[in-house]
C-alpha positions in Angstrom: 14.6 -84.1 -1.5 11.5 -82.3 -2.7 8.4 -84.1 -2.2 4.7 -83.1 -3.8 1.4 -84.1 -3.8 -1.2 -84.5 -7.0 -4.2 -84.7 -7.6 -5.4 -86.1 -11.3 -8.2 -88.0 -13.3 -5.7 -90.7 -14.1 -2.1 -91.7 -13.8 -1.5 -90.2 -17.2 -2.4 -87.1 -16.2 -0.7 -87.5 -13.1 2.4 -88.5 -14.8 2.2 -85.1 -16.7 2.0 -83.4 -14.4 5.0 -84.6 -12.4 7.0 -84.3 -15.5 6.0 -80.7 -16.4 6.7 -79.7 -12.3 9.3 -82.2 -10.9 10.9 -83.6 -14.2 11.4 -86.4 -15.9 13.8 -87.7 -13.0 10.9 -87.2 -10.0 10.3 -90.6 -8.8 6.3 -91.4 -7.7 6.6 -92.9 -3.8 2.8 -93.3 -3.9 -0.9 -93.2 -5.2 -4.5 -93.4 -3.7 -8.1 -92.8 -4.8 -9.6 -90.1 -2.9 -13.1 -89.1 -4.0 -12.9 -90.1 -7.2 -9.9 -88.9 -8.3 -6.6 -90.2 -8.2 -3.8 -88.7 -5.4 0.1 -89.1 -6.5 3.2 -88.4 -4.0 6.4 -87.8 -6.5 9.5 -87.0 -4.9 13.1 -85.7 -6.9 16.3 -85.6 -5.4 18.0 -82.2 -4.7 21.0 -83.0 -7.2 18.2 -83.8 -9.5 16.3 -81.0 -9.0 18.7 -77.7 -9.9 19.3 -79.7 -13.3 15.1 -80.5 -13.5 13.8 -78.3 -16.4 11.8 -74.8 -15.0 8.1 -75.8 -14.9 6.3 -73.4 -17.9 3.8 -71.2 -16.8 1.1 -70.7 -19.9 0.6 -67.0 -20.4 -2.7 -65.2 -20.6 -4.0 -62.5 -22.3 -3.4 -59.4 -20.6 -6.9 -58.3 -18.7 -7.6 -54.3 -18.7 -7.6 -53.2 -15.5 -10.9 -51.6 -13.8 -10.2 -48.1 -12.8 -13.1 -48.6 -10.1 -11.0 -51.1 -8.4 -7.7 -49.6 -6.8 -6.7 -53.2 -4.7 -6.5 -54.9 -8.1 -3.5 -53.1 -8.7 -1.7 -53.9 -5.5 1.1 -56.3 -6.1 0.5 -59.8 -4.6 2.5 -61.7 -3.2 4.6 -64.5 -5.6 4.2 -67.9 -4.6 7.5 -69.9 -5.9 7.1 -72.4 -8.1 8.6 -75.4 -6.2 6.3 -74.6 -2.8 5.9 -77.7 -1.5 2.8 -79.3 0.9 3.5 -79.6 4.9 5.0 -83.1 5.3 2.9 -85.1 6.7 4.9 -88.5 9.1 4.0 -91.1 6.3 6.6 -89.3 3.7 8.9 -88.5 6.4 8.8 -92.4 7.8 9.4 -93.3 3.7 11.8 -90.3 3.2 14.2 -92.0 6.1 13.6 -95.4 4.6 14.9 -94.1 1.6 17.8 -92.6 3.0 18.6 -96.2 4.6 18.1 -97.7 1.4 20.7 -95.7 -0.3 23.1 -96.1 2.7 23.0 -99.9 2.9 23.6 -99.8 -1.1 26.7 -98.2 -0.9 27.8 -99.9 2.3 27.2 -103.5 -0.3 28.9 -101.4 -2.9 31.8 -101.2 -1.1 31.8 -105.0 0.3 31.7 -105.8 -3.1 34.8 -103.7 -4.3 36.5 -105.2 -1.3 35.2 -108.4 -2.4 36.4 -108.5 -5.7 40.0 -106.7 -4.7 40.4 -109.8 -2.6 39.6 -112.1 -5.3 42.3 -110.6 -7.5 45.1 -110.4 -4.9 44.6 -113.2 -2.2 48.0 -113.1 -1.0 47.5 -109.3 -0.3 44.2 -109.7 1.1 45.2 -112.1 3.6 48.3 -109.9 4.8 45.8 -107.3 4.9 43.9 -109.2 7.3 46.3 -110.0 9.7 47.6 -106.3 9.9 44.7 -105.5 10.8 43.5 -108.3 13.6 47.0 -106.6 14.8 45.3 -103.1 14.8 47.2 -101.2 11.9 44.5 -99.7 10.0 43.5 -100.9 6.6 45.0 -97.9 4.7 48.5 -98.7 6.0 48.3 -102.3 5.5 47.0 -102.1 1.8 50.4 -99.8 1.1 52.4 -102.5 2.5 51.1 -105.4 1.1 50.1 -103.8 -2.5 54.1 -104.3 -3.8 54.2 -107.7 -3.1 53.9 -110.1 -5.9 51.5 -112.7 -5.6 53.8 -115.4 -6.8 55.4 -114.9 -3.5 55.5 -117.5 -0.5 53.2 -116.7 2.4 56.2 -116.9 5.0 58.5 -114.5 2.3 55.7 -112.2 2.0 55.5 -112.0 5.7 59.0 -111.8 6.2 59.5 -108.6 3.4 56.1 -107.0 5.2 57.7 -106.8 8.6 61.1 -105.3 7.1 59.0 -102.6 5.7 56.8 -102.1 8.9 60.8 -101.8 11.1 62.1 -99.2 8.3 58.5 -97.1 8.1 58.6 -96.3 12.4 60.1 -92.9 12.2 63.0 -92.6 14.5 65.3 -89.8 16.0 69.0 -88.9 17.1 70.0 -86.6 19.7 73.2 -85.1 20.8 72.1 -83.7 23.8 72.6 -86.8 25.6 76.4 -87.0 24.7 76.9 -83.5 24.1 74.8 -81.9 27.2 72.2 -79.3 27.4 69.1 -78.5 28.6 66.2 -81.5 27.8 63.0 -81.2 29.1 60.4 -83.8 29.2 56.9 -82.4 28.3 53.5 -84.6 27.3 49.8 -85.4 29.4 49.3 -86.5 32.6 49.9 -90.3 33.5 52.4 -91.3 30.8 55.6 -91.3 33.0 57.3 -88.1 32.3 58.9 -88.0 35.9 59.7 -91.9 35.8 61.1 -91.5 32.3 63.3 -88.4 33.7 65.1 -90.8 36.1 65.8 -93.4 33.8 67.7 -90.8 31.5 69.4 -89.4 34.4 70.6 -93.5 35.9 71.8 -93.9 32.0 73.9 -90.5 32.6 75.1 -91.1 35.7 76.1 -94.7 34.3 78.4 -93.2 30.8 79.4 -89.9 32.7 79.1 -89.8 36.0 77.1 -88.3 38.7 78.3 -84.6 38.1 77.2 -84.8 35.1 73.4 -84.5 35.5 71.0 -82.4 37.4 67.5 -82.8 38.2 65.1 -79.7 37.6 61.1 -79.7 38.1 58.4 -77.2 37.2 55.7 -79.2 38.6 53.9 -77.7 41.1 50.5 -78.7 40.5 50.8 -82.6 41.1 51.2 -83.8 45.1 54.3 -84.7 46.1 55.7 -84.4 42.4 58.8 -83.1 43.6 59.3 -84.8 46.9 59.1 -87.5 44.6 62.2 -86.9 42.2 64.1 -85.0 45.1 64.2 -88.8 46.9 65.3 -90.0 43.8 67.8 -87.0 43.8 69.5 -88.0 47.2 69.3 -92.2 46.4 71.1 -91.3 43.2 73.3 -88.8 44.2 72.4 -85.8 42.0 71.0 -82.4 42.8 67.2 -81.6 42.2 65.7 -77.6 42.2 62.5 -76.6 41.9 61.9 -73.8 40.2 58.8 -71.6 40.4 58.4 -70.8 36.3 60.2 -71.4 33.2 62.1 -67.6 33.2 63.8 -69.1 35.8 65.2 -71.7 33.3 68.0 -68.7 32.1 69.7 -69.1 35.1 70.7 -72.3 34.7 71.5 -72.2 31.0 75.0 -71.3 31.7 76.0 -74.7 33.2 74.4 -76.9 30.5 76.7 -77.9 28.2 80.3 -79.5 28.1 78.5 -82.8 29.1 76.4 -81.7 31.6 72.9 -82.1 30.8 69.8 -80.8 33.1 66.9 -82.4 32.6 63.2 -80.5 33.4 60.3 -82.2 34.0 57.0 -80.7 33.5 53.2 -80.7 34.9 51.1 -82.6 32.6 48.4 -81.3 30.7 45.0 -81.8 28.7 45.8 -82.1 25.0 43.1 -78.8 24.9 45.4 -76.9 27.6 48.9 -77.7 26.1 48.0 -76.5 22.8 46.9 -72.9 24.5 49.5 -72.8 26.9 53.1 -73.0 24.7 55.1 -74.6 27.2 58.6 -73.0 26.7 57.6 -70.4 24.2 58.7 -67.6 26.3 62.1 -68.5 26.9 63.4 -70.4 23.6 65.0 -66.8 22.3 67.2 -66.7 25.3 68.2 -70.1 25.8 68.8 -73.4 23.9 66.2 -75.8 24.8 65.1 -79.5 23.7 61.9 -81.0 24.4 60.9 -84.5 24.2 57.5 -85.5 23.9 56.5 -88.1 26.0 53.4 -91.0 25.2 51.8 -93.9 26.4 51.3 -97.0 24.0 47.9 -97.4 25.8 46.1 -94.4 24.6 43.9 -95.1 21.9 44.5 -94.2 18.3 41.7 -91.0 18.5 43.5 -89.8 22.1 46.9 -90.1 20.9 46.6 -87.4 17.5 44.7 -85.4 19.6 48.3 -85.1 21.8 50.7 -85.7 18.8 48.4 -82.5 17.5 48.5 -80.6 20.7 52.0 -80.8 22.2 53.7 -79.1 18.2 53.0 -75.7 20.1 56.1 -77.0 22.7 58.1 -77.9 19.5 59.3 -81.1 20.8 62.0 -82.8 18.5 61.5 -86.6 20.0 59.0 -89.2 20.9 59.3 -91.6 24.2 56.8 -93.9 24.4 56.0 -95.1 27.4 54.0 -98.5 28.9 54.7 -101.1 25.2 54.1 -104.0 27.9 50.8 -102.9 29.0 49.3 -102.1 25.5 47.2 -105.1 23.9 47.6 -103.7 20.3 50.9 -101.7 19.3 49.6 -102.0 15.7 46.9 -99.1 16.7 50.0 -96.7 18.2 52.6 -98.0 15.3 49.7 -96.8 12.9 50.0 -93.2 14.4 53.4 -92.8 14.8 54.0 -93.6 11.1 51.3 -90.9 10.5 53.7 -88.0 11.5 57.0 -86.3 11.3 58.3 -87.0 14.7 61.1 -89.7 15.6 60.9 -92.4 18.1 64.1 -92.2 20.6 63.4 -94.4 23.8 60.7 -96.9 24.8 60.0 -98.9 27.8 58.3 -101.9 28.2 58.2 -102.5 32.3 58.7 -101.0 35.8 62.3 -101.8 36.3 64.2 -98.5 36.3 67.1 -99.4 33.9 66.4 -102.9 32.1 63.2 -101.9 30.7 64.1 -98.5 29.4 65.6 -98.9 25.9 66.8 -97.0 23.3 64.5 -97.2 19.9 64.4 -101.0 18.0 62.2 -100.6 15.2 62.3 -104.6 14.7 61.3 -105.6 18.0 58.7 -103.1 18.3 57.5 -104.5 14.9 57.7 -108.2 16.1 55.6 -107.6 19.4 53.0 -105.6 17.5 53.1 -108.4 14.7 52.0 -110.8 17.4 55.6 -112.5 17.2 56.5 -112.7 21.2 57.8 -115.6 21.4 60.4 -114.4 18.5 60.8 -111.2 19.5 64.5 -110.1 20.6 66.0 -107.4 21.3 69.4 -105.7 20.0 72.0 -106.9 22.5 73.2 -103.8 24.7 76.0 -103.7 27.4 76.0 -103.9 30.9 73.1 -102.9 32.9 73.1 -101.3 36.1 70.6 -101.6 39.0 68.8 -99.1 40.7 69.8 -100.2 44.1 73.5 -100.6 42.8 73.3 -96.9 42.0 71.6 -96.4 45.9 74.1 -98.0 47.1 77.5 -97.0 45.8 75.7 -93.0 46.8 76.0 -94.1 50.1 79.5 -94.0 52.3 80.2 -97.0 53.1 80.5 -96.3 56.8 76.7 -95.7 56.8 76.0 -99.3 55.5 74.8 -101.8 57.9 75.7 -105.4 57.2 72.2 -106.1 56.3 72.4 -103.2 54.2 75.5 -104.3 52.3 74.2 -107.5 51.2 70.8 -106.3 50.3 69.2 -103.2 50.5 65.0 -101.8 50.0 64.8 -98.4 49.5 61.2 -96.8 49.9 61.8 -94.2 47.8 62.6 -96.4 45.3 58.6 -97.6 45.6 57.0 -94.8 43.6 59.1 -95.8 40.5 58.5 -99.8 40.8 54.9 -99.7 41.3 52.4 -99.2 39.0 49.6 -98.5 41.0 51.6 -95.2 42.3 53.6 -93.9 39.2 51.4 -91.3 38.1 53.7 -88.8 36.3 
């Protein structure tokens, strides 16, 4: 914004002169009498201004120059034609008011359009309303609710809006879970990577058997990370290595497969250091690796693209998202995940080991971020084995006190069931 200062006899010569310098589009903020004469402050706009006309200069008669006088001829200095006066704290106090003007104008230009898109489609408006007191975002819940007709019951309307929210969660397959491989859980610190590892590895040991699963960790930077899963290793039965780096990885590559999977779990990172660091870039050309990307449902909206964004370097083909029961808004993370390219494969919604660890339902996530608890049920699944059962079928059965029979508390079983120590 270009703001100037005149000085005329009156506001008609004033007005010339902001036309003939400024334009006809310079708007005049102020005027005074000072000393007789009349003081104007005219500002334009900088759009306004490149398309302002060039101010005309009236020419003079050339002068002859005096020979006597060599300084004449010196070239002074050009003074451009839009120099403007120091600003002084009065326009900059009315420059910012300006500026709040034209903000709060479009700010009631857009209330209005909202406004009067609401009076033409209630129905949509008030869908839209109640996907977003669920924390989807408005965008999202506009495409939803646009196709619906407005001839259409409320309960129908909310009915065919949640069978569109269930089909638009992405969702994945895997083989490596039937097929065996090597699966390796990656994602930040705190989301239960290494809690999430032994839930995979109790569903293994549950459809295959115990020889079918090994337990590899390339934590070393977390305390007690791997004093943590080997306990786990010895309750469950299964073996558990801990490997210095991920060359070490090749190694074992020759007994994945034929059903036997090995699962790696990782250090957590800073969204800032995954995305430098390429977990597993090093070692993908020699062996056949697949990474899951692990989440929390509690991050918010901002933090979670920030680690959606961070992890692609590790090229993970799955999402498993982690603490549904402790979020107060799955809309937010739903809103995300529908953002992206990446599937949803498991979920878990508590601290017991095996009955809270799920494979993906798009409806009853949709239902529990929808608000709809109370009708909120999920696909019916077989049979599911306890963590104890597990502990104890491990054990011989000569080893087994009679207390120990009938019940049994196993304190490595305590990092996994409470939440105030399950930190992976």
């Amino acid at each position: 914004m270009s703001v100037r200062r005149y000085t005329a006899r009156d506001m008609r010569d004033a007005m010339r002169q902001v036309r003939e310098l400024q334009g006809p589009d310079a708007v005049i903020l102020s005027s005074r009498r000072v000393d007789g004469m009349l003081e104007v402050i005219a500002a334009l706009d900088e759009g306004d201004q490149a398309a302002a006309p060039a101010p005309t200069v009236p020419t003079r008669a050339p002068r002859r120059e005096r020979a006597s006088a060599p300084e004449a001829r010196a070239p002074r200095p050009a003074v451009p034609a839009t120099a403007t006066l120091p600003t002084d704290p009065e326009i900059a106090a009315m420059r910012r008011e300006l500026c709040d003007l034209r903000s709060l104008l479009v700010q009631h230009q857009n209330a209005s359009e909202s406004a009067r898109w609401a009076a033409r489609h209630p129905l949509a408006a008030e869908l839209v309303t109640r996907l977003t007191d669920c924390g989807f975002t408005e965008k999202l819940a506009r495409s939803l609710a646009g196709g619906i007709l407005e001839e259409t019951s409320v309960e129908s309307a909310w009915s065919r809006l949640r069978a569109r929210l269930s089909a638009a969660i992405p969702t994945a397959q895997s083989p490596v879970l039937d097929q065996g491989g090597m699966l390796a859980l990656v994602g930040p610190t705190g989301v239960g990577k290494t809690t999430t590892l032994a839930r995979l590895a109790l569903r293994q040991i549950r459809r295959m058997g115990r020889d079918s699963v090994s337990l590899v960790s390339l934590d070393r930077q977390r305390i007690g990370a791997y004093k943590q899963l080997q306990a786990f290793g010895q309750m469950a039965g299964v073996s558990v290595m801990l490997l210095e780096n991920e060359h070490e990885l090749a190694a074992l590559s020759s007994r994945a497969g034929d059903g036997r999977l090995i699962l790696i779990d990782t250090a957590g990172h800073a969204a800032r250091d995954a995305a430098e660091r390429r977990l597993f870039a090093q070692v993908r050309e020699r062996i056949e690796l697949e990474t899951w990307l692990v989440i929390a449902a509690t991050h918010q909206s901002m933090v979670l693209r920030q680690v959606l964004e961070a992890f692609q370097s590790s090229e993970p083909s799955a999402l498993v998202l982690t603490k549904v029961d402790e979020t107060e808004q799955l809309g937010e993370t739903l809103s995300v995940l529908m953002e992206q390219r990446l599937g949803l494969i498991f979920y878990s919604d508590g601290q017991r080991m095996t009955e809270d660890f799920h494979k993906v339902d798009t409806l009853y996530l949709t239902r529990l971020a929808l608000q709809e608890r109370a009708h909120a049920m999920r696909a019916p699944g077989g049979a599911r084995a306890s963590l104890d059962g597990l502990a104890m079928n491990a054990m011989p059965a000569s080893t087994r006190t009679p207390g120990e029979q009938g019940s049994m508390v196993l304190e490595s079983v305590l990092p996994f069931r409470t939440p105030a120590h399950a930190t992976a």
